[in-house]
C-alpha positions in Angstrom: -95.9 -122.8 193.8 -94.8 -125.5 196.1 -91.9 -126.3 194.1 -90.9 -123.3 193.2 -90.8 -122.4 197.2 -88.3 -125.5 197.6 -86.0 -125.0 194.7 -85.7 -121.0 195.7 -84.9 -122.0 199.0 -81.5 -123.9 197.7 -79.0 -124.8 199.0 -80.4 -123.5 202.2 -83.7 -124.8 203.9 -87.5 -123.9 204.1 -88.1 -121.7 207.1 -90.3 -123.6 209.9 -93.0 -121.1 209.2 -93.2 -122.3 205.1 -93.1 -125.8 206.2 -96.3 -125.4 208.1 -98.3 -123.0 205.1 -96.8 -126.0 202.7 -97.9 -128.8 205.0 -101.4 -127.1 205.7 -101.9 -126.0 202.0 -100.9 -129.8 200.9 -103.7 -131.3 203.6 -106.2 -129.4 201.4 -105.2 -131.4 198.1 -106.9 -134.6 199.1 -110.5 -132.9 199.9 -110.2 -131.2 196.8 -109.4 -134.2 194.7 -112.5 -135.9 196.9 -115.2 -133.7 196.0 -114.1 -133.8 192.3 -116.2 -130.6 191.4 -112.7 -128.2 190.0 -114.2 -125.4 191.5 -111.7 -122.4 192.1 -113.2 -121.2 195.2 -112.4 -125.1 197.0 -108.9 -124.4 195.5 -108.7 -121.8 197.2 -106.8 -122.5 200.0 -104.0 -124.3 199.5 -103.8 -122.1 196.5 -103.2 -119.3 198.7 -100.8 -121.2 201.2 -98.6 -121.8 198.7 -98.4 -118.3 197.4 -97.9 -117.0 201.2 -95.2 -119.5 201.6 -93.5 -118.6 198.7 -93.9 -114.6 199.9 -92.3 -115.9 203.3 -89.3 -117.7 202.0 -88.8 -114.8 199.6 -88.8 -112.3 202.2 -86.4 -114.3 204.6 -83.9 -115.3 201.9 -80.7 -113.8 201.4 -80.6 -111.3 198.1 -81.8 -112.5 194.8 -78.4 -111.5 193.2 -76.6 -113.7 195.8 -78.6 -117.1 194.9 -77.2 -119.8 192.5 -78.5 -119.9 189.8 -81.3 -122.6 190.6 -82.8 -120.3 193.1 -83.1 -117.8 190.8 -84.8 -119.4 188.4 -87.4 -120.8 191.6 -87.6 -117.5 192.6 -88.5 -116.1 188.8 -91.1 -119.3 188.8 -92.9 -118.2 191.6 -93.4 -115.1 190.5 -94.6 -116.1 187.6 -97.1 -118.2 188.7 -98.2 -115.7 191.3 -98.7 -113.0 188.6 -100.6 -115.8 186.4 -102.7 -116.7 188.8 -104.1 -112.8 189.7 -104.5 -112.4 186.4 -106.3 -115.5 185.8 -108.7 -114.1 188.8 -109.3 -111.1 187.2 -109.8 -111.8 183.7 -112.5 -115.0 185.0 -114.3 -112.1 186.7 -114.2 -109.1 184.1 -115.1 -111.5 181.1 -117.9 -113.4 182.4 -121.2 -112.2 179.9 -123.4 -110.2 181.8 -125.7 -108.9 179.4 -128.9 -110.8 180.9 -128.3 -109.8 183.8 -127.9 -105.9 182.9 -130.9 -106.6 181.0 -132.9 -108.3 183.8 -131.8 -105.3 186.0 -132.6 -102.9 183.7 -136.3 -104.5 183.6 -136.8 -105.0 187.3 -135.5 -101.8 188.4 -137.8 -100.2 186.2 -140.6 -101.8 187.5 -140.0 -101.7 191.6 -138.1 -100.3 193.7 -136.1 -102.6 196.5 -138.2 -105.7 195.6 -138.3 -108.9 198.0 -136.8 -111.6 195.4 -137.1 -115.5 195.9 -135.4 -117.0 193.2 -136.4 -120.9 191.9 -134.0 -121.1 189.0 -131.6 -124.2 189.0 -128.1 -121.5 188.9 -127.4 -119.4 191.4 -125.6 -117.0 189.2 -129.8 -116.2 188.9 -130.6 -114.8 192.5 -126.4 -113.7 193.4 -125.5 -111.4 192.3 -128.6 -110.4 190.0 -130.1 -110.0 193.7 -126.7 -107.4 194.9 -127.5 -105.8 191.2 -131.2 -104.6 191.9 -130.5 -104.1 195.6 -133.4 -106.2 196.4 -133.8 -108.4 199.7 -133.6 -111.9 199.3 -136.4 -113.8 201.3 -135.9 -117.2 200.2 -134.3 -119.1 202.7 -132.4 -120.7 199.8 -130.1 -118.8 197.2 -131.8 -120.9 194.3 -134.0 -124.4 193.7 -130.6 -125.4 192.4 -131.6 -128.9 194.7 -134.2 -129.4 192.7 -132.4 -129.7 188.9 -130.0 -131.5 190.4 -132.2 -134.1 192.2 -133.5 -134.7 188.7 -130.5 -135.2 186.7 -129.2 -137.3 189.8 -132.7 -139.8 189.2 -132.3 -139.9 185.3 -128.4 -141.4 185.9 -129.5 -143.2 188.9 -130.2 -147.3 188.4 -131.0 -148.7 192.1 -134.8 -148.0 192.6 -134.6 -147.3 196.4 -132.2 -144.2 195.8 -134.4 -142.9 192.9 -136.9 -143.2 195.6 -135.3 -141.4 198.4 -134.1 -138.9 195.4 -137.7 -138.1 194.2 -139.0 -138.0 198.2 -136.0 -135.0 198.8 -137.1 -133.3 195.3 -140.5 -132.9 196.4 -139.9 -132.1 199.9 -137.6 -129.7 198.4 -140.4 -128.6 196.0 -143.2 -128.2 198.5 -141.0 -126.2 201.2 -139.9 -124.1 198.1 -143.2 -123.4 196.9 -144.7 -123.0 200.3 -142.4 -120.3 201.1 -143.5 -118.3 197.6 -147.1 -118.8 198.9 -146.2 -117.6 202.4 -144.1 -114.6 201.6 -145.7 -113.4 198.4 -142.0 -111.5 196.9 -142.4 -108.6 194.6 -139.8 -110.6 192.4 -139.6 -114.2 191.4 -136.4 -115.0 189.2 -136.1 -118.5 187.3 -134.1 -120.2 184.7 -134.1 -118.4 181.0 -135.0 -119.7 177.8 -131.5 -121.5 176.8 -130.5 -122.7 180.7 -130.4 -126.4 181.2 -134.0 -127.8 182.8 -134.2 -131.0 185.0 -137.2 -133.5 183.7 -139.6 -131.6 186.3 -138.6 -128.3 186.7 -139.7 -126.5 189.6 -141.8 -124.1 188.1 -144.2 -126.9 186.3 -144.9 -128.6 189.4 -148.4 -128.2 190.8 -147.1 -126.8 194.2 -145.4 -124.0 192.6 -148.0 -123.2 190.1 -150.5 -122.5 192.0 -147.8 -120.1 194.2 -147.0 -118.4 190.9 -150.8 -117.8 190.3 -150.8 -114.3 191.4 -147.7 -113.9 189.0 -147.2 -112.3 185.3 -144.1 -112.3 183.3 -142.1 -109.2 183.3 -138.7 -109.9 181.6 -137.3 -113.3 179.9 -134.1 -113.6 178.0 -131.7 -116.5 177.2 -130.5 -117.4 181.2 -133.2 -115.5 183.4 -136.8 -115.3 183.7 -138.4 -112.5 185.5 -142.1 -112.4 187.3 -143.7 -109.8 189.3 -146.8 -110.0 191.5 -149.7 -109.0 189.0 -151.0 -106.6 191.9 -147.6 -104.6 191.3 -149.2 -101.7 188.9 -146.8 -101.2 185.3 -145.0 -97.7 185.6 -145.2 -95.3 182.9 
């Protein structure tokens, strides 16, 4: 996008205004590059920088049909890419599989209405937007025990002993506060990870802590990435 901006903008020059959405869009690059994750939403930014600084210079240059022909073809680019990129959006969104999740719905809405959810499942594709789905409240003071899969996958790769230490002291500080708050707040719903999702060594709901918090729990609906329990003292509906 940022080169398609500067070659539309020949022979002429950027406006001041698409230097600064460039320059601040460019600044994101490097923390992007940092994290190293890939996720779309950090790319967001200078994503959309560069496709308002390629609106700007569009709207503030002279008539397509009056550009050489190198400006054209920037102009054509950016487009392009523009259009690509929406798309790209649209069809991520639209084609994710959501069967589970229907089928998780259909299960829980069945079985309560508004339910208080805390969610201990390693994704948080589990509790959001499964949560938004079943128009439940979220209690949990955390979206998902995602901390505590990675934790474990962090102390299987991890070789120095002091840092698998201070790794296993957060995974079980992390696993008691979790559990505690299940204990505390008794939700109608707990969601966790489903048959096929990936498990850390010690998942969270095989710890001690969080079985005895699930005690008071029986398994309503399980398929291949969510696992659904409801408080036993929640009566089946006809």
């Amino acid at each position: 996008m940022a080169a398609a901006t500067l070659v539309m903008a020949y022979p002429g020059r950027l406006h001041c205004d698409v230097k600064i959405l460039l320059l601040a869009g460019a600044a994101y690059v490097p923390a992007f590059v940092i994290m190293g994750k890939g996720w779309t939403y950090q790319a967001l930014p200078f994503l959309t920088f560069s496709v308002l600084a390629f609106m700007l210079q569009y709207i503030r240059q002279p008539p397509l049909q009056s550009l050489p022909i190198l400006a054209k073809a920037g102009t054509v680019l950016g487009m392009l890419l523009a259009v690509m990129l929406a798309v790209q959006q649209q069809i991520s969104a639209f084609a994710e599989p959501r069967n589970d999740l229907d089928a998780a719905t259909a299960a829980i809405t069945r079985a309560v209405d508004r339910p208080a959810v805390i969610s201990i499942g390693s994704r948080l594709q589990i509790g959001n937007p499964l949560v938004r789905m079943i128009g439940a409240r979220l209690v949990g003071h955390h979206p998902s025990a995602w901390m505590i899969h990675d934790s474990g996958v962090l102390i299987e790769e991890e070789r120095d002993p002091v840092k698998r230490m201070e790794l296993d002291v957060l995974r079980q500080k992390y696993t008691l506060a979790i559990a505690a708050e299940v204990a505390a707040k008794r939700p109608d719903i707990v969601l966790d990870d489903g048959t096929e999702q990936p498990r850390s060594p010690e998942p969270l709901r095989d710890s001690p802590a969080m079985a005895r918090a699930l005690q008071g729990y029986r398994l309503l609906h399980q398929n291949a990435s969510t696992t659904v329990l409801i408080r036993t003292d929640i009566a089946p509906r006809e």
